[in-house]
PQR file of N, CA, C, O and H, with PARSE charges and radii, in Angstrom:
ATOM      1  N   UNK A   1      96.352 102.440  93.361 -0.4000 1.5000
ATOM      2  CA  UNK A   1      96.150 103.678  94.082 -0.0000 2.0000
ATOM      3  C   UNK A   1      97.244 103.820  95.143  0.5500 1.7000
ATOM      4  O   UNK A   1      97.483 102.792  95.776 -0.5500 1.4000
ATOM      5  N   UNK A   2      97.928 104.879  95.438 -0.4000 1.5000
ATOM      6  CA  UNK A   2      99.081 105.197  95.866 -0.0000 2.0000
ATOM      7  C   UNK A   2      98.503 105.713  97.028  0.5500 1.7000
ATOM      8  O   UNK A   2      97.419 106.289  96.932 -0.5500 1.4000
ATOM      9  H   UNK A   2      97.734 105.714  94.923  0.4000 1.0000
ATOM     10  N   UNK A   3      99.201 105.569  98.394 -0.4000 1.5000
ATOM     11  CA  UNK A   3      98.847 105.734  99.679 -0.0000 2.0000
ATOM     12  C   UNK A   3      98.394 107.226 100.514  0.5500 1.7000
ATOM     13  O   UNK A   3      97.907 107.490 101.613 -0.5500 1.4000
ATOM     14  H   UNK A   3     100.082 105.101  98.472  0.4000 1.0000
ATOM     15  N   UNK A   4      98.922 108.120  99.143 -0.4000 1.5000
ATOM     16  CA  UNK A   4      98.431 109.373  99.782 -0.0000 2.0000
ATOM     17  C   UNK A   4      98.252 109.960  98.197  0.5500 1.7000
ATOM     18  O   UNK A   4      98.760 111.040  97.894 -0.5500 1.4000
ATOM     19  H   UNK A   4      99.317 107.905  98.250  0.4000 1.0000
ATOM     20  N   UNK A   5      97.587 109.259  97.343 -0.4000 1.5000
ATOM     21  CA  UNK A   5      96.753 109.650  96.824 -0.0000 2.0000
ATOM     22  C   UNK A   5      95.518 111.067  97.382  0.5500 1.7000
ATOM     23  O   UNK A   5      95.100 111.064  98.540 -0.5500 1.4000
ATOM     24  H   UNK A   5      97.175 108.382  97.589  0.4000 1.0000
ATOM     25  N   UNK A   6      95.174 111.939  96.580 -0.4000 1.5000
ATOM     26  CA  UNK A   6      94.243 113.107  96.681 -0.0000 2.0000
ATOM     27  C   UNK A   6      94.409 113.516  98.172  0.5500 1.7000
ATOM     28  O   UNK A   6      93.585 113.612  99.082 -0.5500 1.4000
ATOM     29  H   UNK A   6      95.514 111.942  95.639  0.4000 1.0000
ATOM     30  N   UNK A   7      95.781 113.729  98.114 -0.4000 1.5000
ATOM     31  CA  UNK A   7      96.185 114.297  99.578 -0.0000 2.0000
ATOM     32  C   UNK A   7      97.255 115.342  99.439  0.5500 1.7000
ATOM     33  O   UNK A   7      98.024 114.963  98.556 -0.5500 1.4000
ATOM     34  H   UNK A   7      96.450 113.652  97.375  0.4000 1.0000
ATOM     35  N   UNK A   8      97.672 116.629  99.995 -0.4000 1.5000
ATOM     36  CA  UNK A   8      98.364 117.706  99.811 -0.0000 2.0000
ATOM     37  C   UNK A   8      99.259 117.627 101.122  0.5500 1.7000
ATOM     38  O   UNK A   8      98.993 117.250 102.263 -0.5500 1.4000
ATOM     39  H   UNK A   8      97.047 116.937 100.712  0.4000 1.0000
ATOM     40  N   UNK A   9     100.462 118.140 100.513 -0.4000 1.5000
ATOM     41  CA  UNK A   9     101.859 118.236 101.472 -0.0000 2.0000
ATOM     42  C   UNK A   9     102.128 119.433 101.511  0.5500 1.7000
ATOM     43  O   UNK A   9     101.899 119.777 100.351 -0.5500 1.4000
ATOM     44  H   UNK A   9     100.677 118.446  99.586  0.4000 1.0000
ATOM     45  N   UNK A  10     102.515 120.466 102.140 -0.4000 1.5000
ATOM     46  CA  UNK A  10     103.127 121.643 102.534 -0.0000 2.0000
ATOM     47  C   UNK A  10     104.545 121.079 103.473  0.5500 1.7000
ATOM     48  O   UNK A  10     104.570 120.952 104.697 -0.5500 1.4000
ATOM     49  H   UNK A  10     102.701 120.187 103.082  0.4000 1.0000
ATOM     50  N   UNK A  11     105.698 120.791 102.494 -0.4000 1.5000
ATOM     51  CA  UNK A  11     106.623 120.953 103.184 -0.0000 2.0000
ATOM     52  C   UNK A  11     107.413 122.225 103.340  0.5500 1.7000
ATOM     53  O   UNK A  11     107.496 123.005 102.391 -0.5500 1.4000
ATOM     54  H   UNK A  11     105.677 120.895 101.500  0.4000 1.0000
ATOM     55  N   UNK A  12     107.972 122.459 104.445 -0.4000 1.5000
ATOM     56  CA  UNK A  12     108.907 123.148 105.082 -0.0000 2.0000
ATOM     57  C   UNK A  12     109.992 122.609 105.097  0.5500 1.7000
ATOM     58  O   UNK A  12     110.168 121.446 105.462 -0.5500 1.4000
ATOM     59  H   UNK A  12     107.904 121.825 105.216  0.4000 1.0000
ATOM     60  N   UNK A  13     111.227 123.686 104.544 -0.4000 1.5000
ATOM     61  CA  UNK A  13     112.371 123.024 104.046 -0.0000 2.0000
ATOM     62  C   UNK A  13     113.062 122.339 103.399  0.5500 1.7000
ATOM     63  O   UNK A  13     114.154 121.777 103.484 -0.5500 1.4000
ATOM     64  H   UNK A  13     111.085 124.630 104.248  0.4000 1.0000
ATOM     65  N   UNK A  14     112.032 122.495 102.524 -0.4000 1.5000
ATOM     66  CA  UNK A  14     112.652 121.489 101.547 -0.0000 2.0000
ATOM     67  C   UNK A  14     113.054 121.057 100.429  0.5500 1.7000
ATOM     68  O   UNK A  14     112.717 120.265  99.549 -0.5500 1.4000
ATOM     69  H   UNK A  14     111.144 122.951 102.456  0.4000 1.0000
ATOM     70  N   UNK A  15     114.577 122.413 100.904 -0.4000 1.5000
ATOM     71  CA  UNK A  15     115.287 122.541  99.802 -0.0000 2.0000
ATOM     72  C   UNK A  15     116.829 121.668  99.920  0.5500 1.7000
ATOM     73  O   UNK A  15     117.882 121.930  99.338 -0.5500 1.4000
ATOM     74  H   UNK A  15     114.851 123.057 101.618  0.4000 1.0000
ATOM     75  N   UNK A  16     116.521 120.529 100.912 -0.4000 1.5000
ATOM     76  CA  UNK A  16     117.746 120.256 102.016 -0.0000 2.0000
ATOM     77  C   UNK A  16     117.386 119.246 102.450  0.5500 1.7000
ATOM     78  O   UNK A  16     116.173 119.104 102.298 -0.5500 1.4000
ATOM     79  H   UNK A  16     115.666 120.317 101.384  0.4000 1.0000
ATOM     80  N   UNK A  17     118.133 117.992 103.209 -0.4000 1.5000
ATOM     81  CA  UNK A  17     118.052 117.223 104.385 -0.0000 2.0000
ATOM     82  C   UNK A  17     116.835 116.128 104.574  0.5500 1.7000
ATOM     83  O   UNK A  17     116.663 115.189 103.797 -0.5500 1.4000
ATOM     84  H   UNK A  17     119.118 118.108 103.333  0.4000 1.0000
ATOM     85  N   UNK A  18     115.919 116.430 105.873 -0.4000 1.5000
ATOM     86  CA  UNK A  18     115.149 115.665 106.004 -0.0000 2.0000
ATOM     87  C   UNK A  18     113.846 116.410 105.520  0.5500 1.7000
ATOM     88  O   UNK A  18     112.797 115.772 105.610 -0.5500 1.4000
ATOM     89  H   UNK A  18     116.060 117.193 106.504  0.4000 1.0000
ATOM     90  N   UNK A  19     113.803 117.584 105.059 -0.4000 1.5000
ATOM     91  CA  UNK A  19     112.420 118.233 104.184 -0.0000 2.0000
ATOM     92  C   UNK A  19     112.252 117.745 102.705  0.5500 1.7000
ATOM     93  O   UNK A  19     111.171 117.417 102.218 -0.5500 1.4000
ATOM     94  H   UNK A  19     114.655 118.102 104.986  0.4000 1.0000
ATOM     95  N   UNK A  20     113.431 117.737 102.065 -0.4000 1.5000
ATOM     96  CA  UNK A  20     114.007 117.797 100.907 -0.0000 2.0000
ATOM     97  C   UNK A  20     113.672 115.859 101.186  0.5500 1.7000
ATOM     98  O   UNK A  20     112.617 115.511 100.654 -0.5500 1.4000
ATOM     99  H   UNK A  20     114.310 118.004 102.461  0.4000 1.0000
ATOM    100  N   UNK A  21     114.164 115.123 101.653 -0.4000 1.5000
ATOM    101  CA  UNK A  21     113.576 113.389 101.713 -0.0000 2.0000
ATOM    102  C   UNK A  21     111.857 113.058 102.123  0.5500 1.7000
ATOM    103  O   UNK A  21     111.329 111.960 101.946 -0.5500 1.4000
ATOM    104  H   UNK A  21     115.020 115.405 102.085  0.4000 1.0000
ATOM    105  N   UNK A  22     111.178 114.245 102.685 -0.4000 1.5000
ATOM    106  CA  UNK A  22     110.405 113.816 102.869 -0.0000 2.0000
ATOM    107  C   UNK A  22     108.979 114.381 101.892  0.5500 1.7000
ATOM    108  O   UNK A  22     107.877 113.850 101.750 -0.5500 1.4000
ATOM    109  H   UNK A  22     111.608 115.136 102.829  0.4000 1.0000
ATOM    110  N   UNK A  23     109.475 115.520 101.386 -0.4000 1.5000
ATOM    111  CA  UNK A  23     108.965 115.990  99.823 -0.0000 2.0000
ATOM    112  C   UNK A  23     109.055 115.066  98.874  0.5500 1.7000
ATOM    113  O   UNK A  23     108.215 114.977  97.978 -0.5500 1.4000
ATOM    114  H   UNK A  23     110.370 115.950 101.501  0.4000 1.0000
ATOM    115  N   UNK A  24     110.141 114.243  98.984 -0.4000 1.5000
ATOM    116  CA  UNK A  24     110.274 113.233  97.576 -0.0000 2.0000
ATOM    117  C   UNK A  24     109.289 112.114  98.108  0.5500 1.7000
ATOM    118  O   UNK A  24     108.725 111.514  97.193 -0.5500 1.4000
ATOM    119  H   UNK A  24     110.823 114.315  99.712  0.4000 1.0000
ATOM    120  N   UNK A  25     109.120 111.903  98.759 -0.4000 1.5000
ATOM    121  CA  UNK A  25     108.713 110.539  99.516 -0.0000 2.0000
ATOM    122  C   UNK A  25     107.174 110.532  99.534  0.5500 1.7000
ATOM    123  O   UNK A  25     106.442 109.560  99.347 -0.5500 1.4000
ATOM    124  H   UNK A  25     109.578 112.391  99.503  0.4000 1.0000
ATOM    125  N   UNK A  26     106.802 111.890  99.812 -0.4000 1.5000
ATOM    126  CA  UNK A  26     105.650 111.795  99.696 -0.0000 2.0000
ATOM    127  C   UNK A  26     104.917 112.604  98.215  0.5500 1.7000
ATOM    128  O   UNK A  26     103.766 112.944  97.940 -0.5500 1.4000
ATOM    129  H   UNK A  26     107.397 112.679  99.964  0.4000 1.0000
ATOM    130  N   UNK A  27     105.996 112.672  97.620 -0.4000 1.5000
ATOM    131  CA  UNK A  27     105.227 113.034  96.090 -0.0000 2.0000
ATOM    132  C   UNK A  27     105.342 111.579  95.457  0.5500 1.7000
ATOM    133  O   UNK A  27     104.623 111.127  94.565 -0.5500 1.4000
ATOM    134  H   UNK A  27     106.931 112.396  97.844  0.4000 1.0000
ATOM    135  N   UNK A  28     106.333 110.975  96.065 -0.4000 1.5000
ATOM    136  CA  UNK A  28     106.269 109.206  95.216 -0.0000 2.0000
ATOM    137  C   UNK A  28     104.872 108.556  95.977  0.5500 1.7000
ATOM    138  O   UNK A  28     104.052 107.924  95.312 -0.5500 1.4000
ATOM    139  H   UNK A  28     106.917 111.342  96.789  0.4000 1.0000
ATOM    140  N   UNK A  29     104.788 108.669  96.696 -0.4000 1.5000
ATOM    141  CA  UNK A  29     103.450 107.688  97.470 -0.0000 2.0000
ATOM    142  C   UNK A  29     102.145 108.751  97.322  0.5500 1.7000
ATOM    143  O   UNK A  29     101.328 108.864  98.237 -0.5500 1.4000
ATOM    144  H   UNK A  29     105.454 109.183  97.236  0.4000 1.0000
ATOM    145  N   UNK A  30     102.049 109.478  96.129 -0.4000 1.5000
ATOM    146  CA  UNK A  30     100.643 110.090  95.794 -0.0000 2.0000
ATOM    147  C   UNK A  30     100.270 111.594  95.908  0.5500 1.7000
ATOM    148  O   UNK A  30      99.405 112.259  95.338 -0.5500 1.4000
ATOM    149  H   UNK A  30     102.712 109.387  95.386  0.4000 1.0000
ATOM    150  N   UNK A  31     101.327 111.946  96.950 -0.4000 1.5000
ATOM    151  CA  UNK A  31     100.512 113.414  97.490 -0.0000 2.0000
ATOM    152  C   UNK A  31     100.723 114.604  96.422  0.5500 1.7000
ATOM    153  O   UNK A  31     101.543 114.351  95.540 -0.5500 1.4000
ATOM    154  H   UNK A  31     102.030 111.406  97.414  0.4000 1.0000
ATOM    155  N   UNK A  32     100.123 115.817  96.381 -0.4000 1.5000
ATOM    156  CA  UNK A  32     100.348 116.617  95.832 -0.0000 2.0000
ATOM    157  C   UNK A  32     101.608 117.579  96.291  0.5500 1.7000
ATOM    158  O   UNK A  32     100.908 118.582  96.152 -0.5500 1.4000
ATOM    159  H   UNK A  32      99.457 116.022  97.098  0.4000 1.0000
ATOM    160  N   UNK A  33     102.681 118.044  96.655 -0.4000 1.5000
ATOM    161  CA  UNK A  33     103.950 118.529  97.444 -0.0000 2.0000
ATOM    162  C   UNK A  33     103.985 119.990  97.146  0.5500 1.7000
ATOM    163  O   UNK A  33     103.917 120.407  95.990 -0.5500 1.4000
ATOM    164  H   UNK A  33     103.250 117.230  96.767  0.4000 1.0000
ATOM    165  N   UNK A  34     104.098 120.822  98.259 -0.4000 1.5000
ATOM    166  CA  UNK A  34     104.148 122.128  97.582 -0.0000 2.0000
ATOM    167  C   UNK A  34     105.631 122.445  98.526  0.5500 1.7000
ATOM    168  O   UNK A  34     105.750 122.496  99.750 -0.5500 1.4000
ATOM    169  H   UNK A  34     104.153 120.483  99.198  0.4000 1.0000
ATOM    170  N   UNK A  35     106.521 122.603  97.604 -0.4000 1.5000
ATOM    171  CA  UNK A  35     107.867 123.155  98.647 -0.0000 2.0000
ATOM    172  C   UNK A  35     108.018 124.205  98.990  0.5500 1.7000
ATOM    173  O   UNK A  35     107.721 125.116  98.218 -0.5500 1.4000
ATOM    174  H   UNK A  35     106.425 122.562  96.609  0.4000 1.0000
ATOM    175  N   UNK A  36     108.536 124.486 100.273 -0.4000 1.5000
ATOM    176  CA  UNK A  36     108.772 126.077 101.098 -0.0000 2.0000
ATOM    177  C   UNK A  36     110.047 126.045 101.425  0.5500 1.7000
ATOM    178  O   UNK A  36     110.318 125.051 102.099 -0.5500 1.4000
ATOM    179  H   UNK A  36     108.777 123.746 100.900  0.4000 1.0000
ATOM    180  N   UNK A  37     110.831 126.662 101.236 -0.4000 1.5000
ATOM    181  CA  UNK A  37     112.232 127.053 101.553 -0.0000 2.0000
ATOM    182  C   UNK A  37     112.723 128.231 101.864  0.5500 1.7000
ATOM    183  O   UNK A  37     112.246 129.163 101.215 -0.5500 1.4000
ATOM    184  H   UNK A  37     110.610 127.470 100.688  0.4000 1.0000
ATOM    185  N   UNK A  38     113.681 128.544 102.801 -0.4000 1.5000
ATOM    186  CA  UNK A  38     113.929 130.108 102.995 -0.0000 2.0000
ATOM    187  C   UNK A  38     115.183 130.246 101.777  0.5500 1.7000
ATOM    188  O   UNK A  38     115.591 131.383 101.540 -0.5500 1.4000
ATOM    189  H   UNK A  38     114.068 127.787 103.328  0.4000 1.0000
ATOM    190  N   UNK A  39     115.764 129.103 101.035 -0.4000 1.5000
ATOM    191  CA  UNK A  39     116.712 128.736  99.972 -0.0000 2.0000
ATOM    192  C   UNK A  39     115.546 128.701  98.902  0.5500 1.7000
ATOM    193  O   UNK A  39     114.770 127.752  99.015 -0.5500 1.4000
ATOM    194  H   UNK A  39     115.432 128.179 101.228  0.4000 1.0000
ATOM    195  N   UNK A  40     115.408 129.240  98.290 -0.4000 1.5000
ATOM    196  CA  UNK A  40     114.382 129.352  96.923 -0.0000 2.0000
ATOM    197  C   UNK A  40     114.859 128.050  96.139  0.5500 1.7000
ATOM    198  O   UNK A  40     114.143 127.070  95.936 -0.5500 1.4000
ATOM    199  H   UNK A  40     116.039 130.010  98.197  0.4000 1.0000
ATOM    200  N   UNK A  41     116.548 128.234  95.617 -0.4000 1.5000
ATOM    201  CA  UNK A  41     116.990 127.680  94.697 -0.0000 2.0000
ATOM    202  C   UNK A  41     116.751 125.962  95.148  0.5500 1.7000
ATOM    203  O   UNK A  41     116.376 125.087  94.367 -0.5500 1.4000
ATOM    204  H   UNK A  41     117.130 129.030  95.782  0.4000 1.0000
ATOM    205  N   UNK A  42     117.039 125.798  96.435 -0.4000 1.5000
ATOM    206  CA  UNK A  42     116.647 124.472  96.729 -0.0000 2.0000
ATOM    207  C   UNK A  42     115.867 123.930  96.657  0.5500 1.7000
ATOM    208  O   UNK A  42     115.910 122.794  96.184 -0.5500 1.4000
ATOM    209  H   UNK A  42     117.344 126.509  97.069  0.4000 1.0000
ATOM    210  N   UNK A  43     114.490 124.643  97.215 -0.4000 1.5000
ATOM    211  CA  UNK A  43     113.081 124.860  97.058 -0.0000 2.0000
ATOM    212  C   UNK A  43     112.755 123.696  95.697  0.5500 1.7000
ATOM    213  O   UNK A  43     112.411 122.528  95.515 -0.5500 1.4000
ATOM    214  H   UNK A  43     114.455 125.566  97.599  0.4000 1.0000
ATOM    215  N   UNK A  44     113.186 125.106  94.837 -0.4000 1.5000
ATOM    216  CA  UNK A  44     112.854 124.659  93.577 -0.0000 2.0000
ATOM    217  C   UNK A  44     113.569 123.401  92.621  0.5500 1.7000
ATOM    218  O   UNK A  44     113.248 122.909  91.539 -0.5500 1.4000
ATOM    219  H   UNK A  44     113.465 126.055  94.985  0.4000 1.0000
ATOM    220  N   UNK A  45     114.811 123.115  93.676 -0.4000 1.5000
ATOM    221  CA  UNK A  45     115.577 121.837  92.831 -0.0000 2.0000
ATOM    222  C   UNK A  45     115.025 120.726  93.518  0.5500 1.7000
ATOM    223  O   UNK A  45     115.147 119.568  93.118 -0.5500 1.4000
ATOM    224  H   UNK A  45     115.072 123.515  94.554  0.4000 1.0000
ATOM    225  N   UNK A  46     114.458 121.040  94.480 -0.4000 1.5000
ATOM    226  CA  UNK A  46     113.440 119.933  95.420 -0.0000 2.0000
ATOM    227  C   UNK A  46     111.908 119.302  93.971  0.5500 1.7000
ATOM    228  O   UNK A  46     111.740 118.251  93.353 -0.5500 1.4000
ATOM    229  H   UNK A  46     114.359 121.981  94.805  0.4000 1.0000
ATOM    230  N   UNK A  47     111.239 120.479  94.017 -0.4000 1.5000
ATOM    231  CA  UNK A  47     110.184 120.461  92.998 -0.0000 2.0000
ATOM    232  C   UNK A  47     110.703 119.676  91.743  0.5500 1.7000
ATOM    233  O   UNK A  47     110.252 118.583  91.399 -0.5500 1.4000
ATOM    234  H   UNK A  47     111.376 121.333  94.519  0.4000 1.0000
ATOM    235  N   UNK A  48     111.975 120.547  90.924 -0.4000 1.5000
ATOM    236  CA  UNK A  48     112.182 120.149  89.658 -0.0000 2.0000
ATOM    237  C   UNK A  48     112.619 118.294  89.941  0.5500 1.7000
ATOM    238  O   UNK A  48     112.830 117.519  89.008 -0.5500 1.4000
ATOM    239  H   UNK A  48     112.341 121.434  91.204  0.4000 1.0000
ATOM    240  N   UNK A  49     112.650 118.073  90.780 -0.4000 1.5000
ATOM    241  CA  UNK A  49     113.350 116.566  91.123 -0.0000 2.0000
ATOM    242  C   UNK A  49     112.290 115.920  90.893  0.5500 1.7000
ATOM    243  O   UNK A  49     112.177 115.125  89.959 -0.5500 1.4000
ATOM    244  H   UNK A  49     112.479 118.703  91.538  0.4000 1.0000
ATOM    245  N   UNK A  50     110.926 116.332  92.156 -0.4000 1.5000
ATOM    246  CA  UNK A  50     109.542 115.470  92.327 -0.0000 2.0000
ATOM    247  C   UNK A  50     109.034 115.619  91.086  0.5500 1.7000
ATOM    248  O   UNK A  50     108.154 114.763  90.994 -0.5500 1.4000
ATOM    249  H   UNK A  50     111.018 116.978  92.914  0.4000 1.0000
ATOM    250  N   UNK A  51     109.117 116.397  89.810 -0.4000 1.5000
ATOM    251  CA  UNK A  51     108.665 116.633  88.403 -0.0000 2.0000
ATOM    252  C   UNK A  51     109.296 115.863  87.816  0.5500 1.7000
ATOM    253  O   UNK A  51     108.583 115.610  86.845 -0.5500 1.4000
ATOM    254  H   UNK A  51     109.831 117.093  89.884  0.4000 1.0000
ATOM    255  N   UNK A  52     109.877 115.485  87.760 -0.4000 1.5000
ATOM    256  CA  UNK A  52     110.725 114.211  86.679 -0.0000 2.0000
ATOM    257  C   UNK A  52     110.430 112.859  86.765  0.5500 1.7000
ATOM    258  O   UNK A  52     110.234 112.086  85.827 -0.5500 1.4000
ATOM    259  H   UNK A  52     110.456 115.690  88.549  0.4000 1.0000
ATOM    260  N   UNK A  53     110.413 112.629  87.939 -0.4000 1.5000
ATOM    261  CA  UNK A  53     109.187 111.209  88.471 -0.0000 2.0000
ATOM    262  C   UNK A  53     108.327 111.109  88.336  0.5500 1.7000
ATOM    263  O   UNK A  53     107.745 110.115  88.770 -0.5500 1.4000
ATOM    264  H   UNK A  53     110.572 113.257  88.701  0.4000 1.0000
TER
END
């Protein structure tokens, strides 16, 4: 069981930087990640990343 297991993320920013590291980080340690970006395309290359893992 993974540490944030049945737990939800709303990141901000994170199509970039330290949003974009902390979206990955916490879709690897369980959580569910929903990305927000004012960059869509990042947004979503954030997501398509945490989907491949």
């Amino acid at each position: 069981m993974a540490r944030l297991d049945n737990r939800v993320a709303l990141i901000t920013g994170a199509g970039s930087g330290i949003g974009r590291a902390s979206a990955i980080r916490m879709a690897s340690e369980g959580a569910a990640v929903m990305c927000a970006d004012l960059d869509e395309d990042g947004a979503q290359g954030t997501a398509a990343t945490i989907a491949e893992h």
